[in-house]
C-alpha positions as CSV (number, residue, x, y, z in Angstrom):
1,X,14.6,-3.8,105.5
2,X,18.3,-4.0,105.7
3,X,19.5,-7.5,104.9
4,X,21.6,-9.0,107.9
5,X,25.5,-8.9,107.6
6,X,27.1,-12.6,106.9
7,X,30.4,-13.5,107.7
8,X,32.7,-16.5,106.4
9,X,34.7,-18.4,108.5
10,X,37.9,-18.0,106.2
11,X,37.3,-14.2,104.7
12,X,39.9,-12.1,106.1
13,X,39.1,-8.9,108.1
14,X,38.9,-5.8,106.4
15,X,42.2,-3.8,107.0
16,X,40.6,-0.6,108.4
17,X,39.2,-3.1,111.1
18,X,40.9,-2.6,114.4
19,X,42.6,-5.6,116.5
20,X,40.0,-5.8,119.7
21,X,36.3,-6.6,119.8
22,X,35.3,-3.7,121.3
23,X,37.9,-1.3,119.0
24,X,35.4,-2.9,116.3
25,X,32.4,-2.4,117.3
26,X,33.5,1.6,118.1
27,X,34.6,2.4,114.8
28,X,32.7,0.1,112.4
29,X,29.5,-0.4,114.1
30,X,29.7,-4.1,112.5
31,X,28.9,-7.5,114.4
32,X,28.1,-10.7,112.2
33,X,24.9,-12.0,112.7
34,X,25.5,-15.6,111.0
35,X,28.5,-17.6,109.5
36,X,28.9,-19.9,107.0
37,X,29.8,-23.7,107.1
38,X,31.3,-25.4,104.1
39,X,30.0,-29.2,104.0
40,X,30.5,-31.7,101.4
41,X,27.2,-30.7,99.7
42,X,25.9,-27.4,100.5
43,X,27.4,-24.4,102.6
44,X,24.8,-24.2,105.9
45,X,24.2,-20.5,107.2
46,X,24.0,-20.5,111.0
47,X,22.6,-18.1,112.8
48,X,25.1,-17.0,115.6
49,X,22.6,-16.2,118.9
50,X,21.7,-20.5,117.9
51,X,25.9,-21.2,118.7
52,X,25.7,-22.3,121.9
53,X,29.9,-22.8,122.0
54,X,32.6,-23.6,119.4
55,X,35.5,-26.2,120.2
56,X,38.7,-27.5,119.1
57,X,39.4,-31.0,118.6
58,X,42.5,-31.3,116.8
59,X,42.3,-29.7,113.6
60,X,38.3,-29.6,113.2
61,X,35.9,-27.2,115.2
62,X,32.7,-28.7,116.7
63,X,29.9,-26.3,116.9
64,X,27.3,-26.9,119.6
65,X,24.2,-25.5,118.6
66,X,21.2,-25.1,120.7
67,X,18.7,-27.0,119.4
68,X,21.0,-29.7,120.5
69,X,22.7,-30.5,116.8
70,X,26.4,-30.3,116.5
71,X,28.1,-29.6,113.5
72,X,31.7,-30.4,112.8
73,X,34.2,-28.2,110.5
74,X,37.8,-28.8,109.4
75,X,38.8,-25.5,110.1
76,X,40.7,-24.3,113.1
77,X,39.3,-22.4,115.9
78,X,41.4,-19.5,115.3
79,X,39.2,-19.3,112.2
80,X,36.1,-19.2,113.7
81,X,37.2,-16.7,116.2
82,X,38.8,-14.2,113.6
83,X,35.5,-14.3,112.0
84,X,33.0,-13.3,115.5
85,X,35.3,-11.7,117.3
86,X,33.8,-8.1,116.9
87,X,30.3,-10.3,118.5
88,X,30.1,-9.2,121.9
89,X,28.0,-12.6,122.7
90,X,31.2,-14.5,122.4
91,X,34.0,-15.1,124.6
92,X,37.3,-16.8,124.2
93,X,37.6,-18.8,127.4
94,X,40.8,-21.4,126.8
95,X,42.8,-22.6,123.8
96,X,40.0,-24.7,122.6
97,X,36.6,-22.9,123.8
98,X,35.1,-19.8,122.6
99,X,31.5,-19.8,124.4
100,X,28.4,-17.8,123.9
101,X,27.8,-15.4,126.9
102,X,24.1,-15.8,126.3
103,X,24.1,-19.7,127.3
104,X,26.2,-19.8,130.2
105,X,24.5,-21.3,133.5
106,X,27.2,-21.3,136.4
107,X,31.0,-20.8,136.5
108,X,32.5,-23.3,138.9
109,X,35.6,-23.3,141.0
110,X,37.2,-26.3,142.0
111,X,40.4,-26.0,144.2
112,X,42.2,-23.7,142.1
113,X,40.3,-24.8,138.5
114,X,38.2,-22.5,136.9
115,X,35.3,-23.8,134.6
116,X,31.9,-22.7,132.9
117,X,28.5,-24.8,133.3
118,X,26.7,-24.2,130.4
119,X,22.8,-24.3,130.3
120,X,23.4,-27.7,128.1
121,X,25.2,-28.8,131.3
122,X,28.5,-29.1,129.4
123,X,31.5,-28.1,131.6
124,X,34.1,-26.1,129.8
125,X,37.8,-25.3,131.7
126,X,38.7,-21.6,131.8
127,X,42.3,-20.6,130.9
128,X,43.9,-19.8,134.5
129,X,45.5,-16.3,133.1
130,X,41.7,-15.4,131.4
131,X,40.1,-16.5,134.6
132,X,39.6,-12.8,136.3
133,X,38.7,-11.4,132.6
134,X,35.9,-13.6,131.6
135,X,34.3,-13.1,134.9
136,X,34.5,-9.2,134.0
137,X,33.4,-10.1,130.8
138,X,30.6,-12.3,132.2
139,X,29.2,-9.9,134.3
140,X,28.6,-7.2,132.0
């Protein structure tokens, strides 16, 4: 049995990796399956289909999992998102949300604000210019 590809929040891409997720996934074939997250006594390996969402809050990330923990890390979200980015599951949906397709619930539209439900009843805004994308993205 092959063992499961890991990938840590911080290790930079390989060059001959191309820019988009689905450029990726087309010449590579690779998506990470877990990450790594550095605490002050052991690194924790989480699985990436248990992520319900990552967010920014300031200069940490908080990691929503779904067995209801959450898990804080002091690196940025850009981090994270360099590091799944070639996941399909995952979706950048604002400045300080990436979300995991799999848990969405709803997408709500108030007036002319766009936000996601998620099926831990969480409400996350959408970006107005990534509005139309991620409902292309969601639907797939």
């Amino acid at each position: 049995m092959k063992p499961l590809p890991i990938t840590y929040a911080n290790t930079p891409k390989p060059k001959s990796w191309k820019s988009g997720p689905d450029e990726s996934h087309a010449v590579t074939g690779y998506s990470p399956k877990r990450i790594f997250l550095n605490t002050h006594n052991q690194i924790m390996v989480l699985d990436l289909h248990d992520i319900i969402c990552l967010k920014s809050s300031s200069n940490y990330t908080i990691i929503k999992m779904s067995d209801g923990t959450r898990h804080t890390s002091s690196k940025h979200l850009k981090t994270f998102s360099e590091a799944i980015d070639s996941n399909p599951d995952f979706l950048r949906i604002h400045r300080s949300s990436i979300v995991n397709k799999n848990f969405v619930k709803a997408i709500l539209r108030k007036d002319n604000k766009t936000s996601i439900l998620m099926k831990d009843d969480e409400e996350l805004d959408v970006s107005a210019k990534k509005r139309n994308l991620i409902l292309i993205e969601l639907s797939k």
